[in-house]
C-alpha atoms as one frame of an Amber mdcrd trajectory, in Angstrom:
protein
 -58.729-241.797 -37.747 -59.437-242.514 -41.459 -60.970-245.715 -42.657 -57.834
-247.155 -44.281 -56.383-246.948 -40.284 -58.615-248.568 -39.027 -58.521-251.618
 -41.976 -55.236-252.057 -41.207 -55.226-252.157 -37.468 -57.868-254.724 -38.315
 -55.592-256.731 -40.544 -53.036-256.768 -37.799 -54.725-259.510 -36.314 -55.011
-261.604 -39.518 -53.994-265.181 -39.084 -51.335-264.872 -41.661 -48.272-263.766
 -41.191 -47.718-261.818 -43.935 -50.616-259.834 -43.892 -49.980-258.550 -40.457
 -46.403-257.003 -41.733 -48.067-255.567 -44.830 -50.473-253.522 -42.752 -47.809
-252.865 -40.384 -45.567-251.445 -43.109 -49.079-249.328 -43.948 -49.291-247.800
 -40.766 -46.220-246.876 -40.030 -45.734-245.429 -43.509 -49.197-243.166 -42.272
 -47.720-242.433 -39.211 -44.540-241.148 -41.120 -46.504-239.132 -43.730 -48.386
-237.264 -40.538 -51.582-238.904 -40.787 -51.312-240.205 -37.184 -51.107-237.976
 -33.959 -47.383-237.770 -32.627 -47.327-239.941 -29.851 -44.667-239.680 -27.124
 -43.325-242.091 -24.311 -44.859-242.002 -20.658 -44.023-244.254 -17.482 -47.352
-246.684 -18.576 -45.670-250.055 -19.422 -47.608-253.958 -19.955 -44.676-256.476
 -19.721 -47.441-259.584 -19.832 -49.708-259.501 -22.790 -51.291-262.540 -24.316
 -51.299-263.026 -27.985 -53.513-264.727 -29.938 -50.596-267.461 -30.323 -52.086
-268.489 -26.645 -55.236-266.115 -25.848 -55.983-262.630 -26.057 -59.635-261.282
 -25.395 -59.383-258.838 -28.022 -57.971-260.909 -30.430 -54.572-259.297 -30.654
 -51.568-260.352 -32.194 -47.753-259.468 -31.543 -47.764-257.055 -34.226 -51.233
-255.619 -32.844 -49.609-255.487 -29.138 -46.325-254.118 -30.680 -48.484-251.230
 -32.387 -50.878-250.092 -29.725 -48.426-250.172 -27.130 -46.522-247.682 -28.811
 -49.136-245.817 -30.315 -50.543-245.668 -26.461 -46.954-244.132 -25.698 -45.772
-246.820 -23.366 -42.435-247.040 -22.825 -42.241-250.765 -22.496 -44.057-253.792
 -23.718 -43.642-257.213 -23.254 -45.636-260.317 -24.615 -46.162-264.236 -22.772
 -47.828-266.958 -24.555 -48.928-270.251 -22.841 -46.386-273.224 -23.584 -45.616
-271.451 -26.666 -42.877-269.125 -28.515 -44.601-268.327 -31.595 -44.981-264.981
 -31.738 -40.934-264.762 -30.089 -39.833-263.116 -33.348 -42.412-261.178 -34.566
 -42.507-258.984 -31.273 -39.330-258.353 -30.868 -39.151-257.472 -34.302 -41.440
-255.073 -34.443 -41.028-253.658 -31.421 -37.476-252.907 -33.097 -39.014-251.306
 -35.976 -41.110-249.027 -33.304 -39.078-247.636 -31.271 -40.282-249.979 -28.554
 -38.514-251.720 -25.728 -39.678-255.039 -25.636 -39.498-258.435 -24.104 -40.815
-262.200 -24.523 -42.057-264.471 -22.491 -43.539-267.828 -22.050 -46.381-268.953
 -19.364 -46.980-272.451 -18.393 -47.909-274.981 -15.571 -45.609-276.581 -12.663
 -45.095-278.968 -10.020 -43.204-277.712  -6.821 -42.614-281.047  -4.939 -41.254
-278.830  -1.473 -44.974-276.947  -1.911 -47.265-280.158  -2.639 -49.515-280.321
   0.328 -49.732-276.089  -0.407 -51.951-274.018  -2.698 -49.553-272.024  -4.316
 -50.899-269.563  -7.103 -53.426-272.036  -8.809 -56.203-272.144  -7.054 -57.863
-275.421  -5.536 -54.478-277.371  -6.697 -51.717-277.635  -4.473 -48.294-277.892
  -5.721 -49.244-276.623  -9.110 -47.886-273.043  -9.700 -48.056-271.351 -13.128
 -44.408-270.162 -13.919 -43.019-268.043 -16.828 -39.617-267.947 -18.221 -39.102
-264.314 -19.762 -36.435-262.163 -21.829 -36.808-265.285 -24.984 -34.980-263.856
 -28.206 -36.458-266.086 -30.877 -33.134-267.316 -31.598 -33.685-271.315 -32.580
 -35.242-273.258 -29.565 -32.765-275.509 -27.824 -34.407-278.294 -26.348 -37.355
-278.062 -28.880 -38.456-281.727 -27.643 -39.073-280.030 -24.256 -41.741-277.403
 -25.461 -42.997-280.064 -27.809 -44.116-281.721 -24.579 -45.093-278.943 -22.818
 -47.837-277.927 -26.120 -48.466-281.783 -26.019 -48.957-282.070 -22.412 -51.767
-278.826 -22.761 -53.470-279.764 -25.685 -54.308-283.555 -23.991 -55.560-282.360
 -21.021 -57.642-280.106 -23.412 -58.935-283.030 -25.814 -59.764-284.488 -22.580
 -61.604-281.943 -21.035 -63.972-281.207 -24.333 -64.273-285.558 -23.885 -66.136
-284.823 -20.777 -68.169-281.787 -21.443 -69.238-283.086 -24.993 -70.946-286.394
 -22.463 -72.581-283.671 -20.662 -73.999-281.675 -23.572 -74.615-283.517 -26.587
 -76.306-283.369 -28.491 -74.071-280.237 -28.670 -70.514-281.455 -29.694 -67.415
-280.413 -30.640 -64.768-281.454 -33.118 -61.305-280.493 -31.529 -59.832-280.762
 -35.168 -63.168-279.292 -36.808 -64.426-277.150 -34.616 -61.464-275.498 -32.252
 -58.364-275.385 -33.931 -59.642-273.111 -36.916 -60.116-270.680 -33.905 -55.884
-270.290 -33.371 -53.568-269.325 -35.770 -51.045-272.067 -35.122 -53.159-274.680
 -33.317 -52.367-274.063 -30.062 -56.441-274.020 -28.190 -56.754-273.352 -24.452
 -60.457-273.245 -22.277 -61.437-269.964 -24.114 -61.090-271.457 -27.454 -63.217
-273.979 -26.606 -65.621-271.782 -24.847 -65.786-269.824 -27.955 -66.520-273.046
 -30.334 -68.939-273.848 -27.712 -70.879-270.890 -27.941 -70.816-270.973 -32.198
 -71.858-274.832 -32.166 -74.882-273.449 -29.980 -75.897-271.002 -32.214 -75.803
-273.553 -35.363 -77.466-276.243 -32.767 -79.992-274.234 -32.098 -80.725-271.227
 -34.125 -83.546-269.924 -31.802 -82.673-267.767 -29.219 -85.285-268.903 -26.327
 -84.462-272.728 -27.321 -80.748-271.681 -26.428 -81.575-269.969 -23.813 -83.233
-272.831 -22.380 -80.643-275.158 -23.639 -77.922-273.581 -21.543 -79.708-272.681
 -18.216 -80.559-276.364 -18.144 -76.611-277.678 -18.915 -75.345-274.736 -16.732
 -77.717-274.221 -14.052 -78.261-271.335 -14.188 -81.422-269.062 -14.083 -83.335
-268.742 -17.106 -83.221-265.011 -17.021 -79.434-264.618 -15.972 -78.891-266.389
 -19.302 -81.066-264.297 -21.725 -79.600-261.466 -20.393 -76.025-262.941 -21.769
 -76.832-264.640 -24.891 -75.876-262.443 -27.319 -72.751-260.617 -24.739 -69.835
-263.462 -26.159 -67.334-262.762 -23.603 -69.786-263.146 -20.729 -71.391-265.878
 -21.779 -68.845-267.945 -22.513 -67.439-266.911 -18.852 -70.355-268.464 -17.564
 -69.308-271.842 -20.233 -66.043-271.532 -18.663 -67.011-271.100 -14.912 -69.572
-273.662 -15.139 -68.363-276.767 -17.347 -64.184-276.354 -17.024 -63.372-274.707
 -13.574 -63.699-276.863 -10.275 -66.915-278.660  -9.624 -67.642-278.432 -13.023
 -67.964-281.894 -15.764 -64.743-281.081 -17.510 -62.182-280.186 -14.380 -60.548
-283.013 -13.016 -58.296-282.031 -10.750 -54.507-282.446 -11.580 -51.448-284.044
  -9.538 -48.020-283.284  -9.645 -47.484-286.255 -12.280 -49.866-284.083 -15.008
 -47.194-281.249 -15.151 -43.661-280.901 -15.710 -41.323-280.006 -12.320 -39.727
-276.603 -11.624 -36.316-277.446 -12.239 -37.193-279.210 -15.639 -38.874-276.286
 -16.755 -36.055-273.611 -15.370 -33.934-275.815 -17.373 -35.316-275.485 -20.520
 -35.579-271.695 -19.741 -32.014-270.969 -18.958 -30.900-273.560 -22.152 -32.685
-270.363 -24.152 -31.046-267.485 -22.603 -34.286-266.264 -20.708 -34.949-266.061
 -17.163 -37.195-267.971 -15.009 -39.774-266.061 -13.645 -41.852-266.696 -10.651
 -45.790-265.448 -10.849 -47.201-263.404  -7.945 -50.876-263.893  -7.440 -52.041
-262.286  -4.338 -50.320-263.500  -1.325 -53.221-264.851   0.269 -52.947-268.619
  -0.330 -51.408-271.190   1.891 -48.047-271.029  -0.221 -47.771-267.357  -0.748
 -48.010-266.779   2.972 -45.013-268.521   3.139 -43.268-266.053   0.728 -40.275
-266.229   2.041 -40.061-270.033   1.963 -41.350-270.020  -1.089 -38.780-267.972
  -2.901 -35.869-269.539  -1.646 -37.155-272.544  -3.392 -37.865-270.347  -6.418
 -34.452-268.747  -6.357 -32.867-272.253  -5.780 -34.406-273.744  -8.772 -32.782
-270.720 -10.771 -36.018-267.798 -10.601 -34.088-264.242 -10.823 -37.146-262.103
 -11.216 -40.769-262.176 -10.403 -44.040-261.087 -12.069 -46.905-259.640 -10.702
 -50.347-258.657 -12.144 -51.201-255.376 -10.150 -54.938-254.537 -10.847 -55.926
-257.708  -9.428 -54.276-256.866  -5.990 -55.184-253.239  -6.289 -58.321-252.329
  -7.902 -60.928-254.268  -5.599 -64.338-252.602  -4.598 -64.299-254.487  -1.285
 -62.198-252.345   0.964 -60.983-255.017   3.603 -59.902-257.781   0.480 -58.254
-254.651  -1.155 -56.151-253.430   2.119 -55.363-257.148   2.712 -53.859-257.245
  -0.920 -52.265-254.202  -1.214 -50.359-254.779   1.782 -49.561-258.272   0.451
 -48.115-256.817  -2.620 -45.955-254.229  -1.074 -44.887-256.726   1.218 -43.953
-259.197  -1.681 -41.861-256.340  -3.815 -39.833-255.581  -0.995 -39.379-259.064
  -0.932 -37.991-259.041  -4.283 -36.246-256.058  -3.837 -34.314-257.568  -1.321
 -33.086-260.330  -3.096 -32.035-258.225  -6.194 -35.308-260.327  -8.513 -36.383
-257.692 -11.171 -40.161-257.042 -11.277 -42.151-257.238 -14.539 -45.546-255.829
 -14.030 -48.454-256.155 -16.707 -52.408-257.095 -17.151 -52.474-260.383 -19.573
 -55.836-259.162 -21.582 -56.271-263.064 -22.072 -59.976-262.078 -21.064 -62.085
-259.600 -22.511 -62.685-256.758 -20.604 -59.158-256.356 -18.903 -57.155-253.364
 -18.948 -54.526-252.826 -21.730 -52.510-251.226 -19.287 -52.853-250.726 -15.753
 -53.046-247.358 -14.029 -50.082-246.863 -12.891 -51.037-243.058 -11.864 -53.558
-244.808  -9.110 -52.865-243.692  -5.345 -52.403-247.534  -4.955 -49.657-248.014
  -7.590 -47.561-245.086  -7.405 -45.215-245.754  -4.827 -44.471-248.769  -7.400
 -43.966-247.041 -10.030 -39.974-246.663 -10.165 -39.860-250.408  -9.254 -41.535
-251.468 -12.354 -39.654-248.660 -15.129 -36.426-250.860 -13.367 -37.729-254.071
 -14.268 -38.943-252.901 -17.585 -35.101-251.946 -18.409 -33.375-254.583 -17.003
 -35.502-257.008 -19.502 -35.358-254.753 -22.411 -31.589-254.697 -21.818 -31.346
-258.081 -21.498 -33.159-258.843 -24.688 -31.085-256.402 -26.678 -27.889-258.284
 -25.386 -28.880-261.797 -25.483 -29.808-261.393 -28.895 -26.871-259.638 -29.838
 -24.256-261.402 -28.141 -25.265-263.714 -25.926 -24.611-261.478 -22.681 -27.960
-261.527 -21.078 -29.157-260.964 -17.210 -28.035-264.430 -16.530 -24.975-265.023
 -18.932 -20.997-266.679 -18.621 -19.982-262.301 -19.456 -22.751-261.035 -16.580
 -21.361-263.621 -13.994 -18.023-262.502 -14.510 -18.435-258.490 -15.069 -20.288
-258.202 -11.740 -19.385-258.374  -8.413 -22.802-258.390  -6.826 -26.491-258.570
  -8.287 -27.434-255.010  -6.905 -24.299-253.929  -9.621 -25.744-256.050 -12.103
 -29.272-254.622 -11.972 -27.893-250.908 -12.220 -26.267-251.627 -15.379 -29.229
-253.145 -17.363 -31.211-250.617 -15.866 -29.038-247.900 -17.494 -28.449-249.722
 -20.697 -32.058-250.819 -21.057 -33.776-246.988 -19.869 -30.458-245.381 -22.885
 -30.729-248.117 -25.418 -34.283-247.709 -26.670 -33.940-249.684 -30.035 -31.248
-252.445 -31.498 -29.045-250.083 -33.472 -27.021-251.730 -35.512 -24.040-249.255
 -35.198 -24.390-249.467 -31.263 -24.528-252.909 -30.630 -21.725-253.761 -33.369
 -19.687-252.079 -30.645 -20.625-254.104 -27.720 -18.422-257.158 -27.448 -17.672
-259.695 -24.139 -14.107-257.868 -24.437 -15.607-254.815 -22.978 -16.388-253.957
 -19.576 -19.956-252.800 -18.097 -18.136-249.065 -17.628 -17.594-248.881 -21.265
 -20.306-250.339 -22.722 -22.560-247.681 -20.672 -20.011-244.784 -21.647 -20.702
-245.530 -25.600 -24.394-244.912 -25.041
């Protein structure tokens, strides 16, 4: 890989906007010319990467997801941001230009009022689940004033949380304005941002390393020597910021009630308003809530959920073997589940934390019997993207209620459409109207 690659795969994840599509247009004019490897499409697929419009670990934005997920050769890639849509449009977009199938999501925070005595898939907070609404097409936002609240609603409980921890450390202090919000490209900060201002304003506070050292064992309590041994590793020590200052027991957690979050139904709302599809998030099956899965998503499916998400590696790739049986049975259990009730499943690894696979091993003993299940779900929101941005005649739209008889028929055809129709063409698409039945819109292909 020459130098100028590897400036521009920098320059991907430049703040501005139009920086990222100039080295874009760069690389794939150097992929064009021959100066890349060809690259061809496997059965690897990340549906759930964070951007840097929310978090990612690596610093990655949709253009940078967009590009390495197709140089990597996978044959689906989708991207969900944390009570945003900001980088909606510019995934989608070039995920067209790729050659990549694509969808968009959005992550946030929820009551369940039927589940609030139950731990759910937040840990330590019962009634809270974190939802997703996926297959956005970064068509205008209807209902803006609702994800104005959501953004609103995070970055409080974030001002309030630094409140708390800046009591606990000062003289080390941060400036939300100053001090976090130059770390996000559109001023949207969650607990890593802050970890990572933390760890800067350190390092200014106190420019010698055994001082710092000494500083943070003290405010973390933590041994001396665990800490030197992290100082200079970012991601780890500002794991240990995290773990220590924002997660429970810590200065700046306070834990939340129903009242600090919005309710399912008001955020499946705002969802379906946008032509995407609510989402429910698998964790591991083991909490209170999850072991009453099938409870649990009859609410969901109620509310208006019509496809799930799951994060595999964390219920497969576990070095003790009883947690790992327990979880890999859990998950197996929980996509049959789904299967069952016709729910898509969108499988991916976030990278919202350094050190987290870019895509999971889907080769692994583990995940292969999976495998098909997740290339379905992959399709079905590609091919709902491609049609809800085209025509409005996504997974859950006025033409898919009427052209199907039964959900089972409904998931075959996006599967088909989305597994043909690899990219937006113009010329295809201008041929797929509401007039047309499911039969002949697959027979053009």
């Amino acid at each position: 890989m020459t130098d100028d690659i590897r400036t521009w795969e920098g320059q991907l994840d430049d703040f501005d906007g139009e920086s990222r599509g100039a080295a874009l247009a760069l690389l794939m004019k150097a992929e064009k010319a021959g100066k890349l490897e060809p690259v061809s499409e496997s059965h690897f697929l990340n549906l759930h990467c964070h951007s840097f419009f929310s978090f990612n670990g690596y610093g990655y934005s949709p253009s940078a997801l967009a590009w390495r997920g197709h140089r990597a050769g996978l044959c689906a890639m989708g991207i969900v941001d944390f009570d945003v849509l900001d980088g909606v449009e510019e995934f989608l977009s070039c995920c067209a230009l790729l050659g990549l199938r694509a969808c968009a999501g959005m992550e946030t925070r929820v009551f369940v009022p039927s589940f609030a005595t139950r731990v759910i898939n937040s840990p330590g907070e019962p009634g809270i689940s974190y939802h997703m609404g996926v297959g956005f097409t970064g068509k205008p936002v209807v209902q803006e004033a609702f994800l104005k609240e959501l953004r609103a609603i995070a970055e409080n409980r974030t001002k309030g949380m630094i409140d708390r921890i800046n009591a606990y450390l000062s003289p080390l202090t941060l400036d939300y304005a100053e001090d976090v919000l130059p770390l996000t490209p559109q001023g949207n900060a969650t607990e890593r941002h802050v970890c990572m201002a933390y760890d800067a304003k350190a390092k200014a506070c106190f420019p010698d390393a055994q001082t710092r050292a000494a500083f943070w064992a003290e405010k973390l309590t933590t041994p001396i020597e665990k800490v030197t041994t992290v100082l200079d590793d970012a991601p780890a020590l500002q794991g240990l910021i995290r773990s220590k200052t924002m997660k429970s027991g810590g200065v700046g957690y306070v834990k939340p009630s129903g009242e600090d979050f919005p309710q399912l139904d008001a955020v499946n709302a705002f969802i379906l308003a946008n032509g995407a599809i609510p989402t429910f998030a698998y964790l591991d099956g083991t909490s209170d809530g999850e072991q009453a899965m099938e409870e649990l998503l009859d609410v969901m499916v109620q509310s208006g959920v019509a496809a799930v998400n799951i994060i595999p590696d964390r219920n497969w790739n576990i070095a003790d073997p009883e947690a790992k049986k327990l979880k890999v049975a859990n998950l197996y259990r929980f996509v049959e589940q789904a299967q069952a009730l016709g729910l898509p499943v969108m499988a991916g690894t976030e990278m919202n934390a350094f050190g987290q696979r870019f895509v999971d091993d889907f080769d692994a003993p583990e995940m292969q019997p999976l495998q098909e299940v997740f290339l379905e779900g992959a399709y079905i929101l590609h091919a709902h993207t491609l049609l809800e941005r085209h025509e409005g005649m996504g997974y859950l739209s006025a033409w898919t209620q009427q052209a199907f008889d039964s959900v089972a028929a409904k998931n075959a055809f996006f599967a088909q459409l989305g597994k043909k129709a690899i990219t937006p063409d113009a010329t295809l698409l201008a041929q797929i109207t509401p007039e047309k039945t499911p039969e002949a819109i697959l027979h053009q292909l």
